[in-house]
N, C-alpha and C positions, 0 to 999 in steps of 0.2 A: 724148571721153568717157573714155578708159582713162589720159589722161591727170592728169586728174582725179581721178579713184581713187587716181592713187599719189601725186597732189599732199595730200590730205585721207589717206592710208592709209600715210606713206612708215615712218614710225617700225615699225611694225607688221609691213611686208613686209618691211622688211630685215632684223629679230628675228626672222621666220621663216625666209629664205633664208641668210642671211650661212655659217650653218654649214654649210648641204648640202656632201656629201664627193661631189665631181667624179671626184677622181682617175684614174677607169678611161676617164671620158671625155677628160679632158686629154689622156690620153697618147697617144689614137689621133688628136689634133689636133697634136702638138707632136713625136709622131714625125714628120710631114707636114712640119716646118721645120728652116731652120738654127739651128743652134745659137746664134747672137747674133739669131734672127729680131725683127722689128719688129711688132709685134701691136699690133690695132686692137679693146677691146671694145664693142662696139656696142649701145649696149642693158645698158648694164652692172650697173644695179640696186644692188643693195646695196654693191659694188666686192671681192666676196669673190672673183671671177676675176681681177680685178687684181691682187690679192696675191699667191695663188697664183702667177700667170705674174712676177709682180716678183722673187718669191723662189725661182723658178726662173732668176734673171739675163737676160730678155728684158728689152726695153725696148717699153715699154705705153703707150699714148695711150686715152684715154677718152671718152664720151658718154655722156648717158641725155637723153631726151625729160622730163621729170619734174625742174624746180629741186630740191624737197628731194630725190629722190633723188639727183642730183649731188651736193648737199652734203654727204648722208650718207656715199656713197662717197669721194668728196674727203676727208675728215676717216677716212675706216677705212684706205684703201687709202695715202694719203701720197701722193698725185698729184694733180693738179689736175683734177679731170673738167668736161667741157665740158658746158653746157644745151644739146644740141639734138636734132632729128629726124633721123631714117634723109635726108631729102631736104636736110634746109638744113647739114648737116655740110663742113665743107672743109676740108681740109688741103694743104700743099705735101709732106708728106711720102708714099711708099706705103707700102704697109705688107706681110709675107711671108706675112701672117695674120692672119684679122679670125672673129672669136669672136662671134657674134650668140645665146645661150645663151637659150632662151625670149623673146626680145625681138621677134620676126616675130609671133609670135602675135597682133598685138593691129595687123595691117596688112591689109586688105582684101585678099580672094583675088582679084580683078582687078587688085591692084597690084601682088603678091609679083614678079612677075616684073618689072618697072620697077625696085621695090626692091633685088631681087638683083643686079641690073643697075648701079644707083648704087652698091651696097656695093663688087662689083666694078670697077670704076672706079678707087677706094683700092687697089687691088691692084696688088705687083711682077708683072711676066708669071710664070707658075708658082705663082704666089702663092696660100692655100689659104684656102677661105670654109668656118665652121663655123655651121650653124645647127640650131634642136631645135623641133619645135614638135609639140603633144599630136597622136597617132594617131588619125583617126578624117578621115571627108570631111562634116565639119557647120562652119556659118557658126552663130555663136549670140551671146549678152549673157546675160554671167553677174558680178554680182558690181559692177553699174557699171562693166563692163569689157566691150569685142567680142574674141572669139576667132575666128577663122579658124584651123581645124586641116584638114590633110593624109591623105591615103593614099596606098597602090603606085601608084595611076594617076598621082597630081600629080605622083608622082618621076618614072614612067614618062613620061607624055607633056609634061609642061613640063619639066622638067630636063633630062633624056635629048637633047631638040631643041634646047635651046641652043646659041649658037654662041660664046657667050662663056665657054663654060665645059665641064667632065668632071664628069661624077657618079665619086669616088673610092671613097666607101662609105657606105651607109646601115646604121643599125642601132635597134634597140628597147630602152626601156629601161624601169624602171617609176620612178614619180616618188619620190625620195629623201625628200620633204619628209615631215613625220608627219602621219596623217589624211588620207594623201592617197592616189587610185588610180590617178593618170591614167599613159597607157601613152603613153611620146612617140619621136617618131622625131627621130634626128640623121643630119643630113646633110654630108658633108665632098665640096666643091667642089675642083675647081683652075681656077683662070684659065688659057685657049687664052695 
């Protein structure tokens, strides 16, 4: 269903996102890495985080679930983005950091954890997972799109209890985009 959306919606979404200014989020991700780290964006959408992390001298590998929006990020960002899903993704390489930036949102709350799990997988040992998804504990469809959003308890009792992984820091933020209110949480993992 939400794939669909951005297959019919992709020109559109990326005119809205492409610009949003990260930066304060970035740096609480990329302080978290080595300096030549290997970053994995997951869920990459428009490929405005690709660029960013490229012209920050990282080396960036890419996905989106969504053909057109691979192709539009592949043609903004100068890299080759991959068509796939959080589950049929593989690579031989790991990566020291994987940047999942509103891209969970749109994955069933009985799966997030399976998911976090495979994204981790990609992971050097040490290695840091960033994810953001809208504040609130509601399952809903809005938009021809499913949203599964979060609260303190999902962090508290699914995150916390992992064995794959550290909760390093959560924090709130309000959403950049214009006309927009949503209040989202970001979460920065470490791989055990």
């Amino acid at each position: 269903m939400s794939i669909e959306f951005y297959e019919k919606n992709a020109q559109s979404y990326f005119d809205s996102t492409v610009d949003a200014d990260l930066r304060k989020i970035y740096s609480r991700f990329t302080n978290l890495l080595p300096a030549d780290a290997r970053i994995l964006d997951a869920g990459c959408g428009s490929g405005r985080d690709i660029k960013y992390f490229l012209s920050k001298g990282y080396q960036v590998d890419a996905f989106d679930a969504s053909k057109k929006m691979a192709q539009l990020a592949t043609e903004y960002s100068g890299i080759k983005v991959i068509n796939s899903t959080f589950d049929s993704f593989t690579s031989r390489e790991k990566y020291n950091g994987i940047w999942a930036c509103a891209s969970l949102v749109h994955i069933p709350r009985k799966e997030i954890d399976r998911t976090l799990s495979t994204l981790c997988s990609h992971l050097d040992e040490d290695g840091v997972l960033y994810f953001s998804m809208k504040y609130r504990n509601e399952d809903k469809e809005e938009d021809e799109r499913r949203f599964t959003e979060i609260d303190n308890d999902f962090l508290k009792y699914e995150i916390k209890s992992s064995k794959e992984f550290e909760l390093v820091d959560s924090f709130l933020t309000t959403d950049i985009r214009i006309h927009k209110s949503n209040i989202w949480v970001n979460v920065l993992l470490r791989k055990y």
